[in-house]
C-alpha distance (Angstrom), angle and dihedral (degrees) to the residues before:
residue distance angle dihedral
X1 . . .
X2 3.44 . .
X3 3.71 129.8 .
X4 3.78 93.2 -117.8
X5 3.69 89.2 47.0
X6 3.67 96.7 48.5
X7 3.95 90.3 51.7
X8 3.90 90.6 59.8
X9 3.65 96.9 45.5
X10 3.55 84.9 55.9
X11 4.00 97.0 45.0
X12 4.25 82.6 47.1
X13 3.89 86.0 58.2
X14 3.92 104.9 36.3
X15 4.13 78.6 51.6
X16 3.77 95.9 43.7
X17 4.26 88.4 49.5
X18 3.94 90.9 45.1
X19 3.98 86.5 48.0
X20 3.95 94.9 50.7
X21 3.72 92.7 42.3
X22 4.10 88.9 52.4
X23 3.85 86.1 48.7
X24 3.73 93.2 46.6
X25 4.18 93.0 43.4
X26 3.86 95.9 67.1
X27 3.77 99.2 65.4
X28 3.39 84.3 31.5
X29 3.63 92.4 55.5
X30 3.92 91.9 48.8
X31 3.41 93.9 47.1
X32 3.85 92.6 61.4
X33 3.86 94.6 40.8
X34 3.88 83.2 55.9
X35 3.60 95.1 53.9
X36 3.58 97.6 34.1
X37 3.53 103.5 33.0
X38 3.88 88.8 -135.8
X39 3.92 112.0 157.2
X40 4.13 91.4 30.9
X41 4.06 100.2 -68.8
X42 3.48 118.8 152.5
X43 3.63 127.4 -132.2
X44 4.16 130.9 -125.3
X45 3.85 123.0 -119.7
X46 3.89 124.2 -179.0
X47 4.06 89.7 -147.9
X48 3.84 137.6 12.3
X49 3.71 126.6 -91.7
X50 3.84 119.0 -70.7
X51 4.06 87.9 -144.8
X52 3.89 128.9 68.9
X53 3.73 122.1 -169.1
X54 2.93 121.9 -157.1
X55 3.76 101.4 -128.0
X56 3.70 120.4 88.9
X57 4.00 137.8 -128.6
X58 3.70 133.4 -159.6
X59 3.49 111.5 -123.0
X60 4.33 112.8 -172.0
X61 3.92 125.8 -173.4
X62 3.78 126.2 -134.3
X63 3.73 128.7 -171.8
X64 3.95 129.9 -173.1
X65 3.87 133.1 151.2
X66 3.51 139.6 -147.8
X67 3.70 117.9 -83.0
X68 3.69 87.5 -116.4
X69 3.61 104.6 48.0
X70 4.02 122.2 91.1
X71 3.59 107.9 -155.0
X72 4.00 122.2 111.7
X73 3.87 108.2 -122.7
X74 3.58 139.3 170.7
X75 4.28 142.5 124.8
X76 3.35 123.7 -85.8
X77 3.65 91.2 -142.4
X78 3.71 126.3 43.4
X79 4.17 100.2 -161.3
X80 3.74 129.3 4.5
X81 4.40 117.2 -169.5
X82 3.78 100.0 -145.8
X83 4.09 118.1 166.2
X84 3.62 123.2 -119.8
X85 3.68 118.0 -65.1
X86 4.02 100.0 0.8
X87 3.57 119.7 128.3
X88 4.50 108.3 -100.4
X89 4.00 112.6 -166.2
X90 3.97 115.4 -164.2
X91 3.41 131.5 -179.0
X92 3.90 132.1 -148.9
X93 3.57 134.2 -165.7
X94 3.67 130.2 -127.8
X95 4.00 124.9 177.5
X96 3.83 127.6 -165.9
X97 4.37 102.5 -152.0
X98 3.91 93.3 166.1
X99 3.77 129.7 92.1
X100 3.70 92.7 -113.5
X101 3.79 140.3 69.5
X102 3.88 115.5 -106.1
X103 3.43 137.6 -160.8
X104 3.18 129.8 -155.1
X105 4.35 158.2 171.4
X106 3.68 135.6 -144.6
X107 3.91 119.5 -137.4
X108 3.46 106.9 -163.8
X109 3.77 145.8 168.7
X110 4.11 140.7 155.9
X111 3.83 137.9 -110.6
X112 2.74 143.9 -101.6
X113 3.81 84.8 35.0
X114 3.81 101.1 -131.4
X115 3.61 91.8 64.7
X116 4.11 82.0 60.8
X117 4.03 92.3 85.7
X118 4.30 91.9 52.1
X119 3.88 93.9 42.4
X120 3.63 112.0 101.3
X121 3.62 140.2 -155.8
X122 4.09 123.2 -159.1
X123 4.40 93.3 161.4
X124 3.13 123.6 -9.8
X125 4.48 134.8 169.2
X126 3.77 91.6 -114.8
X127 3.59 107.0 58.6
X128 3.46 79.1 77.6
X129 3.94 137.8 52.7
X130 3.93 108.2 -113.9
X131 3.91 128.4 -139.8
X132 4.01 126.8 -163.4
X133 3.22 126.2 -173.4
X134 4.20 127.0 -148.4
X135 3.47 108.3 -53.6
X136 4.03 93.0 -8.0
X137 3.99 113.4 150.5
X138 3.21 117.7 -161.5
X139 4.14 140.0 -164.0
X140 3.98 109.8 -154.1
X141 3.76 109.5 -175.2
X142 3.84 119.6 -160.6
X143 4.07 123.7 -154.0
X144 4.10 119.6 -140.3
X145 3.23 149.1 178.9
X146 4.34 129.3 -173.5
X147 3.98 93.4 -140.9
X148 4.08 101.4 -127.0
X149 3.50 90.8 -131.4
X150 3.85 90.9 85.1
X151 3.41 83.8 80.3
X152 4.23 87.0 71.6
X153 3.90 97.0 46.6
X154 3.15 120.0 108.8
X155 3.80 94.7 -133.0
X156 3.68 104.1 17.2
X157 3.79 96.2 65.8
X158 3.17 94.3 70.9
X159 3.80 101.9 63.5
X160 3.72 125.2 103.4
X161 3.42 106.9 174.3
X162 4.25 125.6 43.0
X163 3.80 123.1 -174.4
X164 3.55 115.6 -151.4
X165 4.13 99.6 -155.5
X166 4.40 125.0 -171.0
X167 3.76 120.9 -166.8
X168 4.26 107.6 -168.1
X169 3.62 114.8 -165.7
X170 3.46 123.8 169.2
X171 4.08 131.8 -92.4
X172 3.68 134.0 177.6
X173 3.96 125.7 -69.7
X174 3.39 117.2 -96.2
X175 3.92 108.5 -108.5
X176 3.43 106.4 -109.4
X177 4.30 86.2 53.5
X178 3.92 93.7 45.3
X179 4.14 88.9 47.2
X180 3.62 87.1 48.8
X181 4.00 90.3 48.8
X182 3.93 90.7 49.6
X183 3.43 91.4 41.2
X184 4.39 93.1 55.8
X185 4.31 87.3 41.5
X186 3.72 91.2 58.5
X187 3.83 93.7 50.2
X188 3.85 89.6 42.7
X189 4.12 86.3 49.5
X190 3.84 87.2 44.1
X191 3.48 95.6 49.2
X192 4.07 95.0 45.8
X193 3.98 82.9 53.3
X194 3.70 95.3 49.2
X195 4.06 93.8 49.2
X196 4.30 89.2 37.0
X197 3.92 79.3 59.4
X198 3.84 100.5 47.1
């Protein structure tokens, strides 16, 4: 082999590496903001916190969509003072105004982002995808806790104020719904067909 030859089979590979390392870094990436909380995710508890300080923290909700994505949706709070530890239950809205089912997932995350590691999760809307019918409001409640350790970090203690923000943005229908929406356009073709015809 050539010297020429040799040089691009080793650019192919030092590409080919780089590539599976990107590929490999974005669950990788998530995986580390999950455990962390860097970049403002939350974490996921299956109960609430056995300890409740007495000091208090301002919790406010934030709601935004995808550019592409036709629901209505917003909080129906804007703030919420809970102490320390306790258990906080909020509710947001979402509203379906087209002619079609949708389904749909929340991103979400909290600021400012060092707060993300001490914000806490027991149920919450997006863990799971979301479908609305035609004209189908909806109330989706999330469960929360601030983790009273925040009051130990070196950072975290310091913050006063979290906000607790969802971006929905629409995915495909789960099979069963899309079948079923298939299934009611071809009768509603048929029918037009069968009336066109009489």
């Amino acid at each position: 082999m050539d010297k020429n030859a040799e040089t691009v089979v080793k650019l192919v590979g030092v590409v080919g590496i780089m590539g599976g390392l990107a590929y490999a870094s974005v669950p990788f990436y998530d995986w580390f903001c999950r455990v962390t909380g860097f970049g403002g995710i939350t974490q996921e508890a299956d109960a609430g916190s056995e300890t409740i300080l007495e000091k208090t923290i301002k919790v406010k909700f934030d709601a935004s969509k995808d550019r592409n994505m036709m629901w209505e949706f917003k909080p129906q709070q804007l703030e919420m003072e809970i102490k320390i530890g306790e258990t906080g239950l909020a509710f947001y809205e979402a509203y379906n105004p087209t002619d079609r089912p949708i389904a749909g997932q929340a991103s979400y995350n909290v600021a400012p982002y060092e707060a993300g590691g001490f914000f806490s999760k027991i149920d919450c809307f997006c863990f799971t995808e979301q479908v609305l019918m035609p004209g189908e409001r909806v109330d989706m409640p999330v469960t929360f806790f601030v983790d009273p350790e925040i009051v130990e970090d070196r950072d975290a203690k310091y913050v006063k104020e979290i906000t607790l923000s969802y971006t929905f943005y629409e995915i495909d229908l789960p099979e069963e719904i899309a079948a079923l929406t298939q299934e009611g356009q071809a009768v509603e073709i048929e029918t037009k067909e069968t009336s066109n015809e009489g």
